[in-house]
N, C-alpha and C positions, 0 to 999 in steps of 0.2 A: 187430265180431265178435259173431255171435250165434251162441245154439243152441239151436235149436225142437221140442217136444216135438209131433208132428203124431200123436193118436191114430186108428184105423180109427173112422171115425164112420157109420152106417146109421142105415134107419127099420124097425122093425117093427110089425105093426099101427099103425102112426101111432106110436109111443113112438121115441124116442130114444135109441137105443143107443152107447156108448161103450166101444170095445174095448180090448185091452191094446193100449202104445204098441210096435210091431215095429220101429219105424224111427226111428232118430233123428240127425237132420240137425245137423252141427256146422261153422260158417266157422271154421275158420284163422285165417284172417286176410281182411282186408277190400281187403285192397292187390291191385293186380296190375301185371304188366310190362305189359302194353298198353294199349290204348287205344282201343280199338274205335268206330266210330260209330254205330253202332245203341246200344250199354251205355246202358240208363237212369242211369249211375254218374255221368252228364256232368247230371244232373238234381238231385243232390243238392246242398245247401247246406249249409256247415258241416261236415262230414261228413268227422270224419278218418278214413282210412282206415291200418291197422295193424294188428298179426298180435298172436292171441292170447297174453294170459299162459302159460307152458306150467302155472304154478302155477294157475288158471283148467280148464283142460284137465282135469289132473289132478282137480279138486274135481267136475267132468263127469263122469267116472269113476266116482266113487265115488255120485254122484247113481243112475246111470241104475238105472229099472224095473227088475227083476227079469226082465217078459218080453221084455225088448226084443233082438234078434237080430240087426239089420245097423245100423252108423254108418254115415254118408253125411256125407263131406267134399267139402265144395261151398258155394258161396253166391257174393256177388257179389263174390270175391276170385278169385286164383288158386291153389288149396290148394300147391300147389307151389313159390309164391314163398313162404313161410314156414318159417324157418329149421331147423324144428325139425318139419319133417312127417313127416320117417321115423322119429323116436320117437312120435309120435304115433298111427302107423302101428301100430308096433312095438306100446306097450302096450295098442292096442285088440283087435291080435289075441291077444295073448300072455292077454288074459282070454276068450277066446273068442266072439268077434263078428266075423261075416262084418263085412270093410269094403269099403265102395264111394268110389269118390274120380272128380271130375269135373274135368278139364283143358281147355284150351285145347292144349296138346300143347305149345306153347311151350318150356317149360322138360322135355321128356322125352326128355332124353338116354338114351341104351342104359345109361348107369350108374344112372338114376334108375328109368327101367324094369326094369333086374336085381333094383334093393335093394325096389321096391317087390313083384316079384313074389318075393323069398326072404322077406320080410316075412310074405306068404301073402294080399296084396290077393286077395279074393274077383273084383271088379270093376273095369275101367278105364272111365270115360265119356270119350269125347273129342267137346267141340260143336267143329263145323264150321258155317261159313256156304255153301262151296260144294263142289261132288261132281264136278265137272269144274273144269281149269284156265282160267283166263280173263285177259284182259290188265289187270285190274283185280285180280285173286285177291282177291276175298272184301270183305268190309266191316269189318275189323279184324283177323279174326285170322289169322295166319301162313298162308303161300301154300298153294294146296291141294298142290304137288309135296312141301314140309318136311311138313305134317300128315302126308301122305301115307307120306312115305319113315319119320317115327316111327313110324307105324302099326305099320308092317311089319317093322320092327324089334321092335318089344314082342309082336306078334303070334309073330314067328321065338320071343321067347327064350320066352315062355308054352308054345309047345307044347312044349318041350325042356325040361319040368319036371312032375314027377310030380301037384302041383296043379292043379285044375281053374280057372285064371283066366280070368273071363268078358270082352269086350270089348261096350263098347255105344258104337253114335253118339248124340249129341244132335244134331238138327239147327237153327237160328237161321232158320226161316222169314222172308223177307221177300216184298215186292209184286217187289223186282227179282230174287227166284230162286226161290221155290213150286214153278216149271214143275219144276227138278230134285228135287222130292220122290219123281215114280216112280221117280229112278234111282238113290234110296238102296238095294234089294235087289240092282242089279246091283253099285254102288258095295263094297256090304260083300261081296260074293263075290269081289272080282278084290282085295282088300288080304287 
């Protein structure tokens, strides 16, 4: 479990400029349900994998910048398999910070999708490997019809709520499906 301070960095006249930190990216937890084949997570040695302290979190908290403005729950875990993400959820909005959180969609059941959009999640990221169904579905993660049908489910209950929650795909480029790249705009208009 890590949490990366990634400031806005630029060059002006040749100097090096270092902005306030707007964004800061916090792992859960390092675990996930699956098991993908592409995951570089099959690369690491020694490497236990485990879901943050929430007393760790908490001490996160009280750290961050002054300017900083969205958390971003993601890394090379499943923020969702950690026991204790919708408090986590909870207290990041409840100080005032847009949150973003990045799923595999796996574990986003219509309950998990309610509590996170009454939470007031800013952002859903769901990666996908592939944008059409195929008899292989994907390179690890969940078939694109279950991605798909969670989608649309989170999507249903998002507009039936007076908050603005945003959806984004990530997409898992590889050499065996790039070619579905252009069909990510049709893709995100029919869900």
């Amino acid at each position: 479990m890590r949490y990366m301070y990634f400031p806005v960095i630029g060059l002006s006249n040749e100097r090096l400029i270092v902005n306030e930190l707007k964004k800061l990216y916090i792992e859960p937890t390092s675990d996930c349900n699956l098991s993908c084949e592409m995951c570089f997570r099959h690369t690491w040695f020694d490497e236990k994998y485990e879901d943050m302290d929430y007393e760790v979190f908490e001490k996160i908290l009280v750290d961050i910048p002054d300017e900083t403005e969205i958390i971003f729950f993601g890394g090379m875990g499943e923020p969702l398999h950690h026991p204790r993400i919708l408090d986590m959820v909870a207290a990041t909005t409840s100080r005032g910070y847009r949150v973003e959180l990045l799923t595999n969609a796996s574990l986003l059941t219509e309950a998990m999708a309610g509590s996170l959009i009454k939470l007031g999640l800013s952002r859903l990221w769901v990666s996908m490997d592939n944008l059409v169904a195929t008899p292989e579905d994907g390179i690890g993660h969940i078939g694109f019809d279950d991605v798909t049908s969670r989608i649309k489910v989170f999507n249903k209950l998002r507009h039936n709520k007076p908050n603005d929650v945003e959806l984004g795909i990530t997409f898992v480029a590889t050499k065996d499906n790039v070619h579905q790249l252009a069909q990510l705009p049709f893709f995100y208009q029919q869900i």
